[in-house]
C-alpha positions as CSV (number, residue, x, y, z in Angstrom):
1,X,22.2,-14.0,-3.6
2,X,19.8,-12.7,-1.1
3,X,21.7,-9.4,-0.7
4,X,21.7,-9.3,-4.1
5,X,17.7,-9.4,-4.1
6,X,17.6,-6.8,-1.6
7,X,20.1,-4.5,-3.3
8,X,18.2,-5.2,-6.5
9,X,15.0,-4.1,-4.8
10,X,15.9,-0.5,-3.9
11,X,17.7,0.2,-6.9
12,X,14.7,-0.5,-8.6
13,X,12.4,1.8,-6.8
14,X,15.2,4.4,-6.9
15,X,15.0,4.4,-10.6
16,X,11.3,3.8,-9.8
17,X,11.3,8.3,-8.4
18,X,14.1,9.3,-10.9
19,X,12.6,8.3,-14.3
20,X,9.2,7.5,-13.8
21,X,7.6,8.4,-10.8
22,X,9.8,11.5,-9.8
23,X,8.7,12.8,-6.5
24,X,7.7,16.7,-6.4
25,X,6.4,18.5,-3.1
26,X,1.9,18.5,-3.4
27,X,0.6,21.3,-3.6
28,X,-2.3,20.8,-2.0
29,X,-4.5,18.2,-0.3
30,X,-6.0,16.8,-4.0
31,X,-2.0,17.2,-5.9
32,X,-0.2,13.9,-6.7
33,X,3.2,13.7,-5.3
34,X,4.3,11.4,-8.3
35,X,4.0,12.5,-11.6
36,X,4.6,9.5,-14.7
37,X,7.0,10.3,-17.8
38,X,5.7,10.6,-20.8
39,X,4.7,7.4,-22.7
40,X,4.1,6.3,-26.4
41,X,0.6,5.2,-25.9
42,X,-2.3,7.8,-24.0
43,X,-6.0,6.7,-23.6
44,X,-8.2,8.8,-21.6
45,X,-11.4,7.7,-19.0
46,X,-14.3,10.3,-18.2
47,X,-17.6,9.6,-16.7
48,X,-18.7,11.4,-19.4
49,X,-17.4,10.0,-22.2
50,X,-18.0,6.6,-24.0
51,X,-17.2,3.4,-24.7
52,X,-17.5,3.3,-28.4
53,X,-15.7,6.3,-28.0
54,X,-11.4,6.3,-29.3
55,X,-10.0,6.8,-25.8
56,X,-8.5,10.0,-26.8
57,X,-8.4,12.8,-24.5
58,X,-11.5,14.8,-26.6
59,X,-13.1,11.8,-27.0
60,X,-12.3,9.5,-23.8
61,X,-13.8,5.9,-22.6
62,X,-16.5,5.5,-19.9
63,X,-15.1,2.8,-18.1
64,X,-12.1,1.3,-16.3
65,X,-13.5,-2.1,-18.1
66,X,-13.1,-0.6,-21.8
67,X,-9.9,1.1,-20.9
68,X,-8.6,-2.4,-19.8
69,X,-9.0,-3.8,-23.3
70,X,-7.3,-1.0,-25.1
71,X,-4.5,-0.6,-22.4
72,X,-2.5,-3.7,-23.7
73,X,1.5,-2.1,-24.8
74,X,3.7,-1.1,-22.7
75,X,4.7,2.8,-22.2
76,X,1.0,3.2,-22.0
77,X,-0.7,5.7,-19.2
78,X,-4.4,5.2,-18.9
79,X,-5.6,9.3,-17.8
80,X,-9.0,8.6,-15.3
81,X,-10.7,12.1,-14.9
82,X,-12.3,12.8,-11.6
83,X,-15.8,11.0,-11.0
84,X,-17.2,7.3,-10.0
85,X,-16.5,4.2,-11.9
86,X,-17.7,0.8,-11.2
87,X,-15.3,-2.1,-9.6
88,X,-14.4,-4.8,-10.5
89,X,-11.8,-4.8,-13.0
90,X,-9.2,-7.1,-14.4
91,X,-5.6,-5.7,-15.7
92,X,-3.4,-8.2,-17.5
93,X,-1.4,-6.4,-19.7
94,X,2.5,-5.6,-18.5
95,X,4.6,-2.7,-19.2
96,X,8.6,-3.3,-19.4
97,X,11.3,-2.8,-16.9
98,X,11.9,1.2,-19.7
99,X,8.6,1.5,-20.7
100,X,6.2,0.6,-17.7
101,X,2.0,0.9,-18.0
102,X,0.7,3.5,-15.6
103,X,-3.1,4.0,-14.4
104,X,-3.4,7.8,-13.5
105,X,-6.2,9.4,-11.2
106,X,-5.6,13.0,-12.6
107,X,-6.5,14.5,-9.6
108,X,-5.7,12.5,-6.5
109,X,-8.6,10.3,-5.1
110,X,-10.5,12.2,-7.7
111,X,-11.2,8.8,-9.9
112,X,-13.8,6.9,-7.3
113,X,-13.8,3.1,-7.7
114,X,-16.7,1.5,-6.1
115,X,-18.7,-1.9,-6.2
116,X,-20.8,-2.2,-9.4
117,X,-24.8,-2.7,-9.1
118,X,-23.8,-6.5,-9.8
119,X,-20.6,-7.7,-8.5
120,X,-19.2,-11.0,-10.4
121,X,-15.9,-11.0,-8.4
122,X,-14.7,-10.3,-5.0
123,X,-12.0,-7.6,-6.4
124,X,-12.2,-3.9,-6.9
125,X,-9.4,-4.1,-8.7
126,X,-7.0,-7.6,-9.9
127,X,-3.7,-6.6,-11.4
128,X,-1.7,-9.4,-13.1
129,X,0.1,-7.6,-15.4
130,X,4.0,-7.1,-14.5
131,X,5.5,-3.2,-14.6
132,X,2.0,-1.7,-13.8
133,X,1.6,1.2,-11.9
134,X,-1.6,2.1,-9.8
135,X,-1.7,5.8,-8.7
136,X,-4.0,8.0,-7.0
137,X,-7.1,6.2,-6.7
138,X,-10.2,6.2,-4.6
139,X,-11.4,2.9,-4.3
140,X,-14.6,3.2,-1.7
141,X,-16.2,-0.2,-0.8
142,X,-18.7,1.4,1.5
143,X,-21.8,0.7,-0.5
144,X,-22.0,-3.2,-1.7
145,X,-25.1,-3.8,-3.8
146,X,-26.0,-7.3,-5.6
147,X,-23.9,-9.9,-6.3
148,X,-20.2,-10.7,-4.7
149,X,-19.2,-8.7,-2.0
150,X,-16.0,-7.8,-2.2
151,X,-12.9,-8.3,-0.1
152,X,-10.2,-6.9,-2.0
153,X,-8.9,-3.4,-2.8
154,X,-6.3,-3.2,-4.7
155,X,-4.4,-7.1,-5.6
156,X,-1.5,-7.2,-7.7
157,X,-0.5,-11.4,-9.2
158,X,2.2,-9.5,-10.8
159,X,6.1,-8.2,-10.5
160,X,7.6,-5.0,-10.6
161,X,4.5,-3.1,-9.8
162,X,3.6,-0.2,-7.9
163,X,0.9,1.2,-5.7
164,X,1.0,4.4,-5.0
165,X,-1.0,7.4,-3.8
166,X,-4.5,5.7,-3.3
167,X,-7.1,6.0,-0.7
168,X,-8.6,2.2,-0.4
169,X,-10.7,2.0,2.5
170,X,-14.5,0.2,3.7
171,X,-13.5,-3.2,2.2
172,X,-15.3,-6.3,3.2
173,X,-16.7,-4.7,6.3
174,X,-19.9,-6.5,6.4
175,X,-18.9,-9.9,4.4
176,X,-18.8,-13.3,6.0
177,X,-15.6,-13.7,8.1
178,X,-14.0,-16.8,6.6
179,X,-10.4,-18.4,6.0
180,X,-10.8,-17.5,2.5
181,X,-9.6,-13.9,4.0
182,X,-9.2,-10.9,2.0
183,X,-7.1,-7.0,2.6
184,X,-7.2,-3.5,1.2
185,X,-3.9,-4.0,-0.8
186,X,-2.4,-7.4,-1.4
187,X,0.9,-8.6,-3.1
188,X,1.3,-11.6,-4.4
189,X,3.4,-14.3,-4.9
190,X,1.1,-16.9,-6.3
191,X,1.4,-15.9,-9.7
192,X,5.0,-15.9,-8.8
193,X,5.1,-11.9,-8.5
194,X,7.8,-10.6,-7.3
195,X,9.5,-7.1,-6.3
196,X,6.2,-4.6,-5.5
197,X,6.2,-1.4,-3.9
198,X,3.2,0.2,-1.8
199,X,4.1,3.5,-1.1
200,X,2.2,6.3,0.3
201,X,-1.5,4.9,0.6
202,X,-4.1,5.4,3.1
203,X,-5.6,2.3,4.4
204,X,-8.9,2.2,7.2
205,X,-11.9,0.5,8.0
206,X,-10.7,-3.0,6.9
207,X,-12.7,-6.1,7.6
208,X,-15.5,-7.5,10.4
209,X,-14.7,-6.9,13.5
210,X,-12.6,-9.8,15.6
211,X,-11.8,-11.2,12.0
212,X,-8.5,-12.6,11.7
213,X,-8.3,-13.1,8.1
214,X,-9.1,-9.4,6.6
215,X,-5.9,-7.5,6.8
216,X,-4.4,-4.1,5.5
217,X,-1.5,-4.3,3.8
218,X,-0.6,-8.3,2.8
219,X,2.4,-8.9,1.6
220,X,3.7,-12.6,0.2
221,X,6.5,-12.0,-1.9
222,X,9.7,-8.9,-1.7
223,X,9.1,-5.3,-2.7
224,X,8.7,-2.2,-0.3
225,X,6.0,-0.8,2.1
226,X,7.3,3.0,3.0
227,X,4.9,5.8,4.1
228,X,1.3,4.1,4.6
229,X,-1.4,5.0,7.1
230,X,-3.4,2.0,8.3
231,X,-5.6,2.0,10.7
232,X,-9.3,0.2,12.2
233,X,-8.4,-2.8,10.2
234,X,-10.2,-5.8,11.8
235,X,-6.6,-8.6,11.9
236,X,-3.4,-6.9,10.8
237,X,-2.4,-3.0,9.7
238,X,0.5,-4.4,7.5
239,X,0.4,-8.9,7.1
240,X,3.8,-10.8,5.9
241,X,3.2,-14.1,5.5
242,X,3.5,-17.0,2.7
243,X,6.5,-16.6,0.8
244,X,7.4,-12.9,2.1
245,X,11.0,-12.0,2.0
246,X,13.5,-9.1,1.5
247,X,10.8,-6.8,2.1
248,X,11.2,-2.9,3.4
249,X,8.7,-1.8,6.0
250,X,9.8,2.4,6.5
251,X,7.7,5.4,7.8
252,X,4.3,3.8,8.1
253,X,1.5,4.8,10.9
254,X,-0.1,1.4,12.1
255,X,-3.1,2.1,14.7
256,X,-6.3,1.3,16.1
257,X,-6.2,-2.4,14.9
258,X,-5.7,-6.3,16.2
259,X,-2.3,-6.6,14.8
260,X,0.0,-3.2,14.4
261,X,2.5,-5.5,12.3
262,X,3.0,-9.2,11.5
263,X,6.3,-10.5,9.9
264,X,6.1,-14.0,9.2
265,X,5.4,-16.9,6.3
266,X,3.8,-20.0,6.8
267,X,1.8,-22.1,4.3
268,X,4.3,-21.6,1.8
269,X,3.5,-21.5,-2.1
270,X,7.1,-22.0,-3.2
271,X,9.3,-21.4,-0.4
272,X,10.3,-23.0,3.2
273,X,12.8,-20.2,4.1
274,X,10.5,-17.9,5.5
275,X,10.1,-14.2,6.3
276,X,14.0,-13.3,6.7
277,X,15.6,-9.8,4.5
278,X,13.2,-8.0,6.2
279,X,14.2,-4.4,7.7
280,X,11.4,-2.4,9.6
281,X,12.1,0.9,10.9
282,X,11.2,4.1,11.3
283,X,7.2,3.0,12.0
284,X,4.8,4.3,14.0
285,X,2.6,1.0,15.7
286,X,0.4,2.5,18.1
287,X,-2.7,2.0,20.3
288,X,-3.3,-2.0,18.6
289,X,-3.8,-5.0,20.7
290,X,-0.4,-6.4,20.1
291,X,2.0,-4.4,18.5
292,X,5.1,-5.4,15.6
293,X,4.8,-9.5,15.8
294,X,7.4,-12.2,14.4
295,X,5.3,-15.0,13.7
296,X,5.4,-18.4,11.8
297,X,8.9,-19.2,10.3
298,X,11.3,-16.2,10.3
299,X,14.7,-16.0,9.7
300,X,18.1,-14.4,11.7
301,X,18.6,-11.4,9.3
302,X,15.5,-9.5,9.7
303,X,16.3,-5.9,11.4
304,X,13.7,-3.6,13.7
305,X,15.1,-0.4,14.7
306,X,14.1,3.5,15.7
307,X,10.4,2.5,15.8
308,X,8.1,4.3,17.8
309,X,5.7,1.1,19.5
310,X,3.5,2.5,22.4
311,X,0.1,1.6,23.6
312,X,-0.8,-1.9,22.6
313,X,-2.4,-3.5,25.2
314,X,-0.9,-7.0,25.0
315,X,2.5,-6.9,23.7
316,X,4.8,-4.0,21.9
317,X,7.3,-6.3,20.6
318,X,7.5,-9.8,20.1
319,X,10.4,-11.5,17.9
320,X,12.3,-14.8,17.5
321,X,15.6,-16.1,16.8
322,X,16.9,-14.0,19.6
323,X,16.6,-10.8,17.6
324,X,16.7,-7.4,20.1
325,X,14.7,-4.2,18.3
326,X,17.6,-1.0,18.6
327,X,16.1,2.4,19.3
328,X,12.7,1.6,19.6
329,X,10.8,4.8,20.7
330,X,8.4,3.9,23.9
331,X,6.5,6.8,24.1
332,X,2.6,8.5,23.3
333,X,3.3,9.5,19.6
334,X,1.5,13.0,20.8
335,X,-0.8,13.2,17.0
336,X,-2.4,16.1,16.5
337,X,-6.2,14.4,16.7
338,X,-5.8,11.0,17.0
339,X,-9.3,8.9,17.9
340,X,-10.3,5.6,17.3
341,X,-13.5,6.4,15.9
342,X,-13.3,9.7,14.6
343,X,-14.2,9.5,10.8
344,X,-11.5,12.0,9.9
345,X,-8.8,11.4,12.9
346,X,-5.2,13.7,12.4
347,X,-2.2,11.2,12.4
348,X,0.2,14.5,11.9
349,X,2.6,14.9,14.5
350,X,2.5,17.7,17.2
351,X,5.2,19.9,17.7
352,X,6.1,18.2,21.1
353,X,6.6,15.0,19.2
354,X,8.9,12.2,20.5
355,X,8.7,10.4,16.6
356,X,10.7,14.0,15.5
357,X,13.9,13.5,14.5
358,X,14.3,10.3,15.7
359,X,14.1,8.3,12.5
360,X,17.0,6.6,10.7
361,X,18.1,7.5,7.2
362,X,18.7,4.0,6.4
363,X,15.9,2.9,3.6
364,X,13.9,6.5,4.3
365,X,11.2,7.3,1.8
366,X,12.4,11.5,0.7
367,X,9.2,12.5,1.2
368,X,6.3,11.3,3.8
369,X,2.4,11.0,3.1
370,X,1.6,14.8,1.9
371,X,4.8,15.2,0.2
372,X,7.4,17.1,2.4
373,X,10.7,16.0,1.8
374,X,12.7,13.7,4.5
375,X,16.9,14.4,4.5
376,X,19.4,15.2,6.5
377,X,18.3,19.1,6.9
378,X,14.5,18.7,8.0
379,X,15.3,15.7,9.8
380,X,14.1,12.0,9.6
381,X,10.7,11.9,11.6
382,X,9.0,8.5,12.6
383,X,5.8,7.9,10.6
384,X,4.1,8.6,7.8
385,X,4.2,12.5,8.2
386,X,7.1,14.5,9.1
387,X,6.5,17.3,11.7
């Protein structure tokens, strides 16, 4: 049965890029690589328009908050025109497994999310709804004002969902480190959501310094995390823990944070097996205080193989159950502009590369972060970017 999950799992996102989120190479730095299929229902979001407005594409909402009462039937897309909205939104409608419910930034990281002038909730955004998609989003966290601060990006309660495309960054920087704990992008299995892929996100500036309980990516339940920059996150670039399992970690840069990668579960909401299913390759986890890290309860089927770990100053690798990584690449990734402070830092790789070509096909995403395709002609790169 649990071979069956996992077999289930990338099926799903392979009908996921066929039929409604077919991958096409950018072209340019503001082009989504994923484009949706056309759906029955089609509200529109402008900062411009209004909210006693019809949602229509002449005559769109205001808000993500009005949009979110009218997005309620599945095949729905929810078109956000470039500009800043406020925070702070809740999404509870679900799509169906043929006829999903997509939220569309029409121009990548052109639709700005950031905190309200009074914040009621610690969210930007809180997804319960199952067969949602969240694509191409900006969601800034930089300038708190009154109220909650917040210490979530992007958090999805529900199954089948996917989070794609967006730029989620300056979350809960300044807030009170506390076990409570917070990340850029969390997954959930609380709500008993299961089955959610993040794909192709840029995650930084996570979380107080030294706080352990701010991470990147957190993951509690199965789904897929494939072509992700993280970095300056204050605890972990990518978190597994709770009931995480059957989960796909591929062609993600992890750098310049406590933790590169933590696969593990522990205080369990429904589960005892632990972290086990899980298959991690392809990664780049580089310059961190301890690199990829089994901890907690983990299980004998997890695999680690052809990832480049180099430059974390305690440990690079650390597993249990006698598991050995395969093809792990020890060696300076060589990025074209790589700092840990820079504001715009280049996480491309240089020609002279030892993460080119080394990759496995095995669970590759076809394209990497700006779109170029992956196969067996241009070669499977480690990382986020191919060369």
């Amino acid at each position: 049965m649990k071979k069956l999950l996992n077999f289930a799992s990338n099926v799903r996102l392979n009908t996921l890029l066929s039929c409604s989120a077919a991958v096409l190479l950018a072209a340019g730095g503001n082009a989504l690589a994923m484009t949706t299929p056309a759906t029955t229902y089609n509200y529109y979001v402008s900062p411009t328009g209004s909210d006693s407005a019809a949602g229509t594409k002449t005559a769109p909402f205001k808000t993500l908050a009005r949009a979110a009462k009218a997005a309620t039937q599945p095949s729905t897309t929810v078109w956000v025109a470039p500009g800043t909205y406020a925070g702070g939104i809740k999404t509870t409608a679900s799509g169906t497994s043929t006829a999903r419910i997509y939220w569309v930034s029409t121009t990548k990281w052109g639709a700005k999310i950031v905190p309200p002038s009074y914040s009621y909730n610690n969210n930007a955004w809180d997804n319960r709804g199952n067969y949602v998609s969240i694509i191409g989003f900006d969601v800034d966290g930089t300038n708190s004002l009154s109220g909650t601060k917040w210490t979530h990006g992007i958090y999805t309660g529900g199954s089948y969902g996917m989070i794609a495309e967006n730029h989620v960054h300056n979350i809960a920087k300044s807030v009170t480190c506390t076990s409570a704990g917070g990340s850029a992008i969390g997954v959930d299995s609380y709500y008993h959501g299961v089955l959610t892929d993040v794909i192709s996100n840029v995650v930084n500036d996570i979380g107080p310094a030294g706080c352990t309980y701010v991470q990147g990516i957190y993951f509690s339940t199965s789904g897929s995390i494939k072509n992700n920059l993280v970095y300056r996150v204050g605890a972990v670039a990518i978190h597994l823990w709770h009931d995480a399992n059957h989960v796909t970690i591929t062609d993600n840069t992890a750098t310049s944070s406590t933790f590169g990668m933590v696969i593990g579960g522990g205080d369990f909401y429904y589960t005892t097996a632990g972290a086990n299913y899980i298959f991690v390759a392809n990664n780049i986890v580089y310059d961190n205080v301890y690199g990829i890290s089994e901890q907690g309860t983990t299980g004998t089927q997890n695999v680690y193989k052809n990832n480049l770990v180099y430059k974390n100053s305690k440990y690079n690798i650390s597993l249990r159950n006698g598991l050995v990584a395969t093809a792990t690449v020890s060696s300076d990734p060589l990025l074209k502009a790589y700092s840990r402070t820079a504001t715009t830092p280049d996480f491309h790789l240089t020609s002279s590369s030892p993460a080119i070509g080394r990759g496995t096909a095995t669970n590759a995403y076809p394209t990497d972060l700006d779109g170029k395709p992956r196969n067996s002609t241009t070669g499977y790169d480690i990382g986020a970017y191919q060369h």
